[in-house]
ChimeraX commands (.cxc) that place a marker at each C-alpha (Angstrom):
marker #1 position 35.93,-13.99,16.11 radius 0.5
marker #1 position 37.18,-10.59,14.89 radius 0.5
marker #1 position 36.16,-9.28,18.21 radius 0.5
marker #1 position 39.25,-6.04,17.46 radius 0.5
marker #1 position 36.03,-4.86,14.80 radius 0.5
marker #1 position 33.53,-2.84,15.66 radius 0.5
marker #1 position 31.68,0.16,13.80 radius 0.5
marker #1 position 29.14,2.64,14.28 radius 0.5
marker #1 position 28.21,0.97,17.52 radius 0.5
marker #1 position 27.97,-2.76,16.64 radius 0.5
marker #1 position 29.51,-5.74,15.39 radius 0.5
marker #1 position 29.57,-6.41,12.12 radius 0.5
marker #1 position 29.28,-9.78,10.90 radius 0.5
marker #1 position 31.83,-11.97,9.55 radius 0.5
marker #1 position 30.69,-10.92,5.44 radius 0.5
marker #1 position 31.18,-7.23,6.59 radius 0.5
marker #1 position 34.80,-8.01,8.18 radius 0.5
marker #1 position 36.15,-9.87,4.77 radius 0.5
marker #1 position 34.79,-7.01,3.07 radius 0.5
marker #1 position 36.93,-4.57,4.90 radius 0.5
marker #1 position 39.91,-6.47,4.54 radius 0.5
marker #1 position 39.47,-6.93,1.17 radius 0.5
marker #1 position 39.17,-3.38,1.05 radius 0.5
marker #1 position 42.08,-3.09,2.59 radius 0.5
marker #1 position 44.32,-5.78,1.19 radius 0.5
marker #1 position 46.92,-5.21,-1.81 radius 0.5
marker #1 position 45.83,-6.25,-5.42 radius 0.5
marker #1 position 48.29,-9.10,-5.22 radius 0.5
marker #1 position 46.98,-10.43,-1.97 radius 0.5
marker #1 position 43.24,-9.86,-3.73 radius 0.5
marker #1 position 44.14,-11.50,-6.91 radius 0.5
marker #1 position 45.73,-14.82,-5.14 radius 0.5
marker #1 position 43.06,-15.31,-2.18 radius 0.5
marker #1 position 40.49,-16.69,-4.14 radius 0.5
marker #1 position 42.35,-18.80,-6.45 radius 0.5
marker #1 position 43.71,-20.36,-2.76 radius 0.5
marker #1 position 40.40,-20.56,-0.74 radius 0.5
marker #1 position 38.76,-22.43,-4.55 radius 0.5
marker #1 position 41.96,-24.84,-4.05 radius 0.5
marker #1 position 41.50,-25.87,-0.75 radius 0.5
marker #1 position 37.27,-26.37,-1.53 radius 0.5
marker #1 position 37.99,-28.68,-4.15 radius 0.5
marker #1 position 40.73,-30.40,-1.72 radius 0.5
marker #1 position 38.49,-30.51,1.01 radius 0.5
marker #1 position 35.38,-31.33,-0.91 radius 0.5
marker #1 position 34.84,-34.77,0.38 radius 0.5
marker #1 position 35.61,-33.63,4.19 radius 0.5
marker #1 position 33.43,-33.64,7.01 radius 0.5
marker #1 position 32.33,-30.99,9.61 radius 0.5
marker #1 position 34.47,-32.19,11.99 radius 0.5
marker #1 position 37.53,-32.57,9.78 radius 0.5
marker #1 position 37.24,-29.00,8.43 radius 0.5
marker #1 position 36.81,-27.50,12.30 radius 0.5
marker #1 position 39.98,-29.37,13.26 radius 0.5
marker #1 position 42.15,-28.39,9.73 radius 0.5
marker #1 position 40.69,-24.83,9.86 radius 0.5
marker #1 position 41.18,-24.89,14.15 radius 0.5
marker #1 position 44.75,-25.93,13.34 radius 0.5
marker #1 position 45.66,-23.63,11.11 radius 0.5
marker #1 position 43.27,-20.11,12.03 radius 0.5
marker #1 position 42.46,-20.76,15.64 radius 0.5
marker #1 position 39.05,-19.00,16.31 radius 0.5
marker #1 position 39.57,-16.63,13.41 radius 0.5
marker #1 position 37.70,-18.73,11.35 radius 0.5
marker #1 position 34.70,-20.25,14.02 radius 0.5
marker #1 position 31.52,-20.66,11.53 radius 0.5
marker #1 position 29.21,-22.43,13.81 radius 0.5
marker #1 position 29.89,-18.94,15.91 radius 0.5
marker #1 position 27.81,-17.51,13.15 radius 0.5
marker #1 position 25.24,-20.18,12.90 radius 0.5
marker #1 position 26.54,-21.81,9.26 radius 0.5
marker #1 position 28.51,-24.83,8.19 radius 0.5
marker #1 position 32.23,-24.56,7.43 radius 0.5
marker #1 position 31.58,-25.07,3.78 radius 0.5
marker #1 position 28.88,-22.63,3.32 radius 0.5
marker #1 position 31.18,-20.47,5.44 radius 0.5
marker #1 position 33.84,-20.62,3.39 radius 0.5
marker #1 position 31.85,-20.38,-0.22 radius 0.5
marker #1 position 30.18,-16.97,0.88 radius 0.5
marker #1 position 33.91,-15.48,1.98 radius 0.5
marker #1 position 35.40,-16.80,-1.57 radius 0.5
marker #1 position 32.01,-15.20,-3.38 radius 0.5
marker #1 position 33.29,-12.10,-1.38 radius 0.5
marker #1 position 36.45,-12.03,-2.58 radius 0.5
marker #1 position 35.37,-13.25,-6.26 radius 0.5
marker #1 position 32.99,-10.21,-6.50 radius 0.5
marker #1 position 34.64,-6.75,-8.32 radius 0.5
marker #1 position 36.12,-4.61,-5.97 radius 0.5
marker #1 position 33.74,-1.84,-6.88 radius 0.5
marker #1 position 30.50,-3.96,-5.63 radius 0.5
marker #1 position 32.71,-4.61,-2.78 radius 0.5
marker #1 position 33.74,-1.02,-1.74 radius 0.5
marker #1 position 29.79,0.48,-2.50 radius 0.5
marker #1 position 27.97,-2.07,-0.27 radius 0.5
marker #1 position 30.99,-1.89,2.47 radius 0.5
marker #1 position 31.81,1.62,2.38 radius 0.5
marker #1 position 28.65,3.82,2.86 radius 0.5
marker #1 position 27.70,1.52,5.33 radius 0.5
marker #1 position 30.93,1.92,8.00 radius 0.5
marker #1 position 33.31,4.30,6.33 radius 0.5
marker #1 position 31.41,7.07,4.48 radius 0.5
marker link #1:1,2 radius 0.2
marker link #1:2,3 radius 0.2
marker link #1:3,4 radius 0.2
marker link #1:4,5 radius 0.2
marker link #1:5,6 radius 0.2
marker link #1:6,7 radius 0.2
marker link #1:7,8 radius 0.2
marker link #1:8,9 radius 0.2
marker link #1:9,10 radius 0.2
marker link #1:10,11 radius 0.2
marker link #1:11,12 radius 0.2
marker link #1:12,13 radius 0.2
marker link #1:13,14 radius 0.2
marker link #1:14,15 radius 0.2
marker link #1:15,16 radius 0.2
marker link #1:16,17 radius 0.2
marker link #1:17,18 radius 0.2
marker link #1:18,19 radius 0.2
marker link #1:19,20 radius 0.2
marker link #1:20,21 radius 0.2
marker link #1:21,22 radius 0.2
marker link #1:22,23 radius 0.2
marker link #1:23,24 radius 0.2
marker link #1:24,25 radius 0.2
marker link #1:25,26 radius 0.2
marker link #1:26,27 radius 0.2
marker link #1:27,28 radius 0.2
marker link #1:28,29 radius 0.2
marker link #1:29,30 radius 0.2
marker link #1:30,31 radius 0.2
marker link #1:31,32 radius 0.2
marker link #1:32,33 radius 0.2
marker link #1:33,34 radius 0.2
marker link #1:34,35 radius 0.2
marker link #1:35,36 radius 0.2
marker link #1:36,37 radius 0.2
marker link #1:37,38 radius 0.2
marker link #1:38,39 radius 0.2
marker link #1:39,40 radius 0.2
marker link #1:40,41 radius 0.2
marker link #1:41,42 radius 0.2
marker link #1:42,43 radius 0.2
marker link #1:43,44 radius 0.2
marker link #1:44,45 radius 0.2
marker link #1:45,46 radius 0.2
marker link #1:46,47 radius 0.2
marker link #1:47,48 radius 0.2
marker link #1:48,49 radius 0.2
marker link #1:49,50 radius 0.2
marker link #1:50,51 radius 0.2
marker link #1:51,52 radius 0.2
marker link #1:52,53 radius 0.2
marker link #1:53,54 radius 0.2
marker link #1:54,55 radius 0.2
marker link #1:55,56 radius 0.2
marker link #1:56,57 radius 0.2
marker link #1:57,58 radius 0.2
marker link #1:58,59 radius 0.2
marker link #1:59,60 radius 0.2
marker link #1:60,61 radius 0.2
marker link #1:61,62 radius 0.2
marker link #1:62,63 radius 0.2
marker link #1:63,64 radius 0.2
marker link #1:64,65 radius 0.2
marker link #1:65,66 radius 0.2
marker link #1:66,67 radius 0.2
marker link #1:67,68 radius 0.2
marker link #1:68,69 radius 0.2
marker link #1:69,70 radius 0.2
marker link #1:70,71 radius 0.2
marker link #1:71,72 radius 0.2
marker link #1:72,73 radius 0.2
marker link #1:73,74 radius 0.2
marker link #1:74,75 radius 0.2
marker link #1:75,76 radius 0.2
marker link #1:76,77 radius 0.2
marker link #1:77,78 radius 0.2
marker link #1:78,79 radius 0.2
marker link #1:79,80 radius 0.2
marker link #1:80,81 radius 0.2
marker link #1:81,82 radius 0.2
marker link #1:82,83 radius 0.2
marker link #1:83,84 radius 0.2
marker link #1:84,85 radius 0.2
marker link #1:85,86 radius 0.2
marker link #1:86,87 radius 0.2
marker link #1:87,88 radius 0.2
marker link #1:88,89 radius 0.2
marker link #1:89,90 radius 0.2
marker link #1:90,91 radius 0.2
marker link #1:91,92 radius 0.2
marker link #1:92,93 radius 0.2
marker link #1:93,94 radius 0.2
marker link #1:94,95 radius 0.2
marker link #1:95,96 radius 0.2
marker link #1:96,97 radius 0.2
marker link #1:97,98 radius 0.2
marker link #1:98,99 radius 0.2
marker link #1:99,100 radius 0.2
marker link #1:100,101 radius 0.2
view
């Protein structure tokens, strides 16, 4: 997963990699990902592990692997929607410095 990123000599992981395309992304595109990604929790709030690896294989391929990363698709998925629910300012100081600056 995100294998094309890679900074200052390592990989980040998958928290750093939302960060820079949030970063990255339009204000549009930053205003309507998190209103999607709280959608499809509360559709898929009764869904299994297995159900969520074959919707989210489907549909993302192994763009969106969690057990690569050692957590549950759920948890997975509520830490990159905190991500994008954060300000962009918290966003861009704790991503920034780190790879960019």
């Amino acid at each position: 997963m995100f294998d094309g990123f890679e900074w200052r000599g390592r990989k980040p992981n998958y928290q750093e990699v939302i960060k820079y395309i949030k970063t990255q992304d339009s204000p549009t595109v930053n205003k309507k990902a998190p209103d999607e990604l709280r959608e499809f929790l509360a559709l898929s709030r009764d869904w299994d592990e297995n159900t969520l690896d074959d919707v989210l294989g489907d549909d993302f391929g192994n763009c969106l692997f969690a057990p690569a990363y050692g957590v549950k698709y759920r948890e997975f998925l509520e830490s990159i929607l905190e991500i994008l629910e954060e300000p962009m300012e918290k966003t861009k100081s704790e991503f920034i410095p780190k790879f960019i600056g």
